[in-house]
C-alpha angles and dihedrals in degrees: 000000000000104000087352130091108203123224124191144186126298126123132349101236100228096032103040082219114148110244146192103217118137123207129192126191121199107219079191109048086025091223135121122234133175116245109208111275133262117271087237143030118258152169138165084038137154124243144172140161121232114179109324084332131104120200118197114174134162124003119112141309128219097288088049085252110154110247123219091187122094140172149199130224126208106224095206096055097032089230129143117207121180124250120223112273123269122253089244129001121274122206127184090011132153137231127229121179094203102175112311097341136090110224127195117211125200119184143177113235122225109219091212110065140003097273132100139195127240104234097160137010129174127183133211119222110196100197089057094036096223143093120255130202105251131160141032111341124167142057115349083258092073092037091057084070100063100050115165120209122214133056128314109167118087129094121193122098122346105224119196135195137179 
């Protein structure tokens, strides 16, 4: 965001416990600090930055139950505020900041190769303050045709820059 990369949450490192501790590091200034934490533990999740916003949504909590819960913190005040629910949970998920919305992003990996399908995808539209259906819905026929390169899988921290 700006001179800060964002870290956030994933797993403690000895304990392999999801977390919801937040990192920021100053290009500028070349030193660590700690952002106030998430309001919930998560991993697997989806995140993206929008303005001086980041957006997490979706991924496990610390039974590996999928979430269906997300929010947003406000970089300049360093203050996280809860987004409506999704209509279902979302796990292993990704995050796009595509203009002024948030979109989450769920797939089906192909073993095969590096590639994934979209299956779901839901966008959050701030000034409305709801998710809204988007992307490619429907049989594995009409999914083929929406196929993503790059790599999917991971699962530790979610770093964002902007």
């Amino acid at each position: 965001m700006g001179t800060e990369l964002i870290v956030i949450g994933g797993w403690e490192p000895t304990t392999w416990e999801p977390t919801c501790r937040v990192f920021l590091y100053n290009f500028s200034r070349g030193a660590w600090r700690e952002g106030q934490p998430m309001r919930g533990l998560r991993s697997l999740f989806a995140a993206a930055a929008i303005d001086r916003r980041v957006y997490v949504a979706g991924g496990h909590d610390r039974n590996k139950n999928a979430v269906a819960t997300g929010e947003v913190n406000n970089v300049d005040r360093d203050e996280w505020e809860g987004l409506p629910e999704m209509e279902a949970t979302r796990d292993e998920c990704e995050g796009l900041a595509v203009g002024d919305e948030f979109w989450v992003v769920t797939r089906q990996r192909h073993k095969a190769s590096l590639t994934a399908v979209v299956r779901h995808s839901i966008r959050y539209q701030e000034d409305g303050d709801q998710w809204r259906a988007c992307g490619v819905k429907g049989s594995a026929r009409k999914e083929a045709s929406c196929w993503l390169r790059g790599d999917w899988g991971g699962g530790g921290r979610r770093a964002l820059m902007g």
